[in-house]
N, C-alpha and C positions, 0 to 999 in steps of 0.2 A: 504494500500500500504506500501510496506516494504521500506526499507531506501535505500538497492541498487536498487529498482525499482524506486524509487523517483530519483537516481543521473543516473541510464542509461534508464529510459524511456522505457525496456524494461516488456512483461509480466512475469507472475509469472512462476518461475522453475516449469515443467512439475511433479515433484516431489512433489510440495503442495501442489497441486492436489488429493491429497491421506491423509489418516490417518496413523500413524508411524505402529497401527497394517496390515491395508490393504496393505501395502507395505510387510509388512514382513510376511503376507499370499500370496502376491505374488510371493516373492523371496522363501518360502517354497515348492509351487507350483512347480516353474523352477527348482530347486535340484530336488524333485522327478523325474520330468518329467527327465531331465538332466539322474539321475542314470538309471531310467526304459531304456532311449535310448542307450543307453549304452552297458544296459546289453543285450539288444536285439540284438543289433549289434554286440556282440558281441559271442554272441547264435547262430548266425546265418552264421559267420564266423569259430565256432568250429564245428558247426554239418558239415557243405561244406567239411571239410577238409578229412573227412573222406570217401567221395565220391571217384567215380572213373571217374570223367568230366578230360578231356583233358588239361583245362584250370588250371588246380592246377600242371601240369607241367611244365607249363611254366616259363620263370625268370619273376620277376618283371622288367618292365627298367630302376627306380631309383635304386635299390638296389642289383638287378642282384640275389637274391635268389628266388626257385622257391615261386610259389603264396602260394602254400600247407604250407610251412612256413611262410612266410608273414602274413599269415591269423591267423595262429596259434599266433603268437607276437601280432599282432594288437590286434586279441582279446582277449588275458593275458594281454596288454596294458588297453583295453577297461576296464575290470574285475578290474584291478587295481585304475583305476583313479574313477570308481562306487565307491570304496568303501573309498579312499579318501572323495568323496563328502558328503557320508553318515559319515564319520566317523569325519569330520572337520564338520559337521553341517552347519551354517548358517551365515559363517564367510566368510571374507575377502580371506582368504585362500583357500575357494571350489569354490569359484567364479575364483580364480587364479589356481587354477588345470583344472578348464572347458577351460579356455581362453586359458591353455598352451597349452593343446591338442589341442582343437579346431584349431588353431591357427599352429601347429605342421600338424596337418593330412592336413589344406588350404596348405601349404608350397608344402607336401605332394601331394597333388590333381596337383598344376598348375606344378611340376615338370613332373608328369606324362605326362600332356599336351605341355611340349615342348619338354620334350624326342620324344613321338610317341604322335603327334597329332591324336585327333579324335577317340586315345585310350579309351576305357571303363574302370571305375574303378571298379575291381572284389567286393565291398565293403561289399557286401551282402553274399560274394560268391559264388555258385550255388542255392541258394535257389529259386532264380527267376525263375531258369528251373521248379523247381517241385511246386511252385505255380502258374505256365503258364504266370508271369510277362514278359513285355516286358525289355530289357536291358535298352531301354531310359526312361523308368517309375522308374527302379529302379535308374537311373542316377539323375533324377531331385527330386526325395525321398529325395536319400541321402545327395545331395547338400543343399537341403532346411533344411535337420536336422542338418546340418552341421552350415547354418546359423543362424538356432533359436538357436546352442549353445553358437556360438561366442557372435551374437550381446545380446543376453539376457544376458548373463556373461560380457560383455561391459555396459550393461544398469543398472544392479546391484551394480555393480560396482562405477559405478559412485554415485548412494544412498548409497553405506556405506564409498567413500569417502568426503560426501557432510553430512554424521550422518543423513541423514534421512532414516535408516534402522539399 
């Protein structure tokens, strides 16, 4: 038992738990996975633009540009912050690029939702048509990728301000 569990009675940090390498196979892990999502989302958003769907006319209703460009930013945004991650390695600072987006695009999302409720976000943007996806399938995808980046870049986080990573 360590000295501040001995004075707050509490158990051991979740983090000592682990060996300083398996932690930092872990955290190696989440960058990759982190850049791969990324770049998918963001593949996936330049190939749509080039389509002829209805939907890439429209304005955005945060930002009032059409989606066609929206898509196009997002994913030279997406593109950019990949290689941020790849290129800051496995520091303090790719964990703070994932957070900032991540964190930037949630902002992003609940804006959408109180401009026009019950609005879909284009996120994928037509890709879902020509893989027969349902709109709500890709809605609950996306949000869920959206949380394993935040919180896992919140949970890392905390290991390299705590040194056990």
């Amino acid at each position: 038992m360590t000295r501040w569990q001995s004075r707050t009675g509490l158990p051991p940090h979740h983090l000592d738990m682990f060996s300083v390498a398996e932690r930092r196979l872990a955290l190696n892990v989440f960058r990759i996975s982190a850049i791969a999502i990324l770049v998918l989302t963001a593949a996936a958003k330049l190939f749509s633009v080039g389509g002829d769907a209805v939907l890439l006319e429209l304005p955005d209703p945060v930002f009032g540009l059409k989606y066609r460009h929206m898509m196009v930013l997002m994913g030279l945004a997406e593109i950019l912050v990949a290689a941020m991650i790849f290129w800051l390695g496995n520091s303090q600072r790719s964990l703070v690029a994932i957070q900032g987006f991540s964190a930037a695009v949630l902002v992003y999302r609940v804006s959408v939702e109180m401009v026009g409720p019950g609005a879909l976000c284009p996120c994928l943007g037509t890709l879902h048509e020509k893989l027969g996806l349902s709109e709500g399938a890709v809605e609950i995808t996306t949000l869920s990728l959206l949380a394993y980046l935040l919180v896992g870049s919140i949970y890392f986080s905390l290991g390299h301000r705590k040194g056990a990573i």
